[in-house]
C-alpha positions in Angstrom: -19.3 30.8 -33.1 -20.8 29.4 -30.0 -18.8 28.5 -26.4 -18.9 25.1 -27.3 -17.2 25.3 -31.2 -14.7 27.7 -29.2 -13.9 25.6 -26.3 -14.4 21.6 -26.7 -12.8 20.8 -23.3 -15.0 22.6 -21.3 -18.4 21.2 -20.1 -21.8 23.9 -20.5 -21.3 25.0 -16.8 -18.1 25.9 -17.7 -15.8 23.3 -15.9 -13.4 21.1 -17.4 -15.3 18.7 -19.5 -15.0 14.5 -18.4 -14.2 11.5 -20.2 -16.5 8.9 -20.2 -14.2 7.0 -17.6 -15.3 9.2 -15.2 -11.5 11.0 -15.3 -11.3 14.5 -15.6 -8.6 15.2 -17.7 -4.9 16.6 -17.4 -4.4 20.0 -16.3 -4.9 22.9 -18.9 -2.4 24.6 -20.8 -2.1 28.3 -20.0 -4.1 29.2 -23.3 -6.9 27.0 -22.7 -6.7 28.3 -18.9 -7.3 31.9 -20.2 -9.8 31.2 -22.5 -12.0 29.0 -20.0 -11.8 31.9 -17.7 -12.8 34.4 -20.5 -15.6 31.9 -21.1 -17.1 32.0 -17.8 -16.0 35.2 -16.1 -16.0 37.2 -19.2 -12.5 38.5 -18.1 -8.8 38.4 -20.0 -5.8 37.5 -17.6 -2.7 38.9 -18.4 0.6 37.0 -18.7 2.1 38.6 -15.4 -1.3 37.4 -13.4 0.2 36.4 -9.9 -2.4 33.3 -10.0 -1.7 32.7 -13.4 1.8 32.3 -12.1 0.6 29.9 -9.3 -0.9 27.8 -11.8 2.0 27.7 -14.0 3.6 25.8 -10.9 0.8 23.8 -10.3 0.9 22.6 -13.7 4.8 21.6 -13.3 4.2 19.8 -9.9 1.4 18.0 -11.5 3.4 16.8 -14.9 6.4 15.8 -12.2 3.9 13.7 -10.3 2.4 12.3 -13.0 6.1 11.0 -14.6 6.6 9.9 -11.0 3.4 7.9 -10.8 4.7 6.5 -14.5 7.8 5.6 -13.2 6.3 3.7 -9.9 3.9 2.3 -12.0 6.3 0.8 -14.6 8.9 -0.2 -10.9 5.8 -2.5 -10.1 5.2 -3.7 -13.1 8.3 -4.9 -13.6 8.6 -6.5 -10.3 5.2 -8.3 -10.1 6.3 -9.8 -13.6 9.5 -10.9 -12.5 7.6 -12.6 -8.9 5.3 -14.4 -11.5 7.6 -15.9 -13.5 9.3 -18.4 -10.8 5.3 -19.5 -10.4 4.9 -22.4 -12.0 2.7 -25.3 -10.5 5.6 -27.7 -9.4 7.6 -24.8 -8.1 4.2 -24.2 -6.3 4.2 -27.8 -5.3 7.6 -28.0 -4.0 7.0 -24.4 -1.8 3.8 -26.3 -0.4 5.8 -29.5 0.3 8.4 -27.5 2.2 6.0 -25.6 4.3 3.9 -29.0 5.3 7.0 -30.5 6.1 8.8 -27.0 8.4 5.2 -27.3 9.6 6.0 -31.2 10.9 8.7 -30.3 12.2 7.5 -27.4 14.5 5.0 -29.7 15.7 7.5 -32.1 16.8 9.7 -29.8 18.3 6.8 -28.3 20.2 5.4 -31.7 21.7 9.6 -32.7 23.1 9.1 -29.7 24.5 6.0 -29.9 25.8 6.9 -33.4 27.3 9.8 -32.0 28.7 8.1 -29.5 30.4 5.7 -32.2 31.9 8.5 -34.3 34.0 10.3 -30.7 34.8 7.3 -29.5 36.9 6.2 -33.5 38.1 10.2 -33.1 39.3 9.5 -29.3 40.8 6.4 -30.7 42.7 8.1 -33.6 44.7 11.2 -31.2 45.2 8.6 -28.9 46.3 6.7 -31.6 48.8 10.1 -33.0 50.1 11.0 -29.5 51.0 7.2 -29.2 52.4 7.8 -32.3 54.7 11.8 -31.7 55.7 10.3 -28.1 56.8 7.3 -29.4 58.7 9.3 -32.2 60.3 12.0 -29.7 62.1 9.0 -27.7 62.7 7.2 -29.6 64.9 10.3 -30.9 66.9 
C-alpha cells in the first residue's frame, strides 16, 4: 500500500492536499493529523503530545469560528434580502422623486440666504462708510 492509497488528503510533498477551488480544506482530525505526520516525519505522536494538545485547541477555535462566520454569513443574508424586497422600480421612483425635490428645496433655501446675505453686508458697508465719515469729520475739526 502506497502513501497515497493510505492518505488521500494529503498532497505528494506531504501537505494537506487542495480542492480545485483553490481552498485548502478544514482542519484535520487528530487521526489524520497523526498519520500525515507519520507520513512525512516517519514518527508516531502519542495522545498526551503537548502539541498534539495545542492542536486539539486549534481545531476547536477554528470549528467555533467557522459556525461564527456561518452565522454572520446567514445575519447578512437575511438582511440584504429583507433591504431588496422594498426595491421595486416605483418605490425606486418615488425615493428619486423625493430626493430631486429635498434637492429643490436646499437650493432655494440656499439662494434666500445667499440674497440675504448680499443686502446684510451692502447694509454693513454704508454703516461702515457713515462711521468712516462721522469719524473723519470730528477728526479734522
Amino acid at each position: 500500500m502506497t502513501t497515497d492509497d493510505q492518505y488521500p488528503d494529503l498532497a505528494k510533498d506531504g501537505s494537506p492536499s487542495v480542492d480545485p477551488s483553490g481552498s485548502t480544506h478544514s482542519a484535520m482530525s487528530i487521526d489524520d493529523l497523526r498519520k500525515h505526520i507519520h507520513a512525512v516525519h516517519d514518527q508516531s505522536i502519542g495522545s498526551e503530545d503537548p502539541i498534539l494538545m495545542l492542536y486539539t485547541i486549534f481545531h476547536i477555535f477554528v470549528d467555533d469560528y467557522e459556525d461564527m462566520l456561518e452565522r454572520h454569513d446567514k445575519a447578512i443574508t437575511s438582511s440584504i434580502g429583507t433591504a431588496i424586497k422594498g426595491l421595486t422600480a416605483d418605490a425606486i421612483t418615488q425615493n428619486l422623486q423625493e430626493q430631486i425635490r429635498l434637492a429643490d428645496r436646499t437650493h432655494q433655501l440656499f439662494e434666500n440666504q445667499y440674497k440675504r446675505m448680499k443686502v446684510l453686508s451692502i447694509v454693513n458697508m454704508a454703516i461702515f462708510f457713515v462711521c468712516l465719515l462721522v469719524f473723519l469729520y470730528f477728526v479734522s475739526k
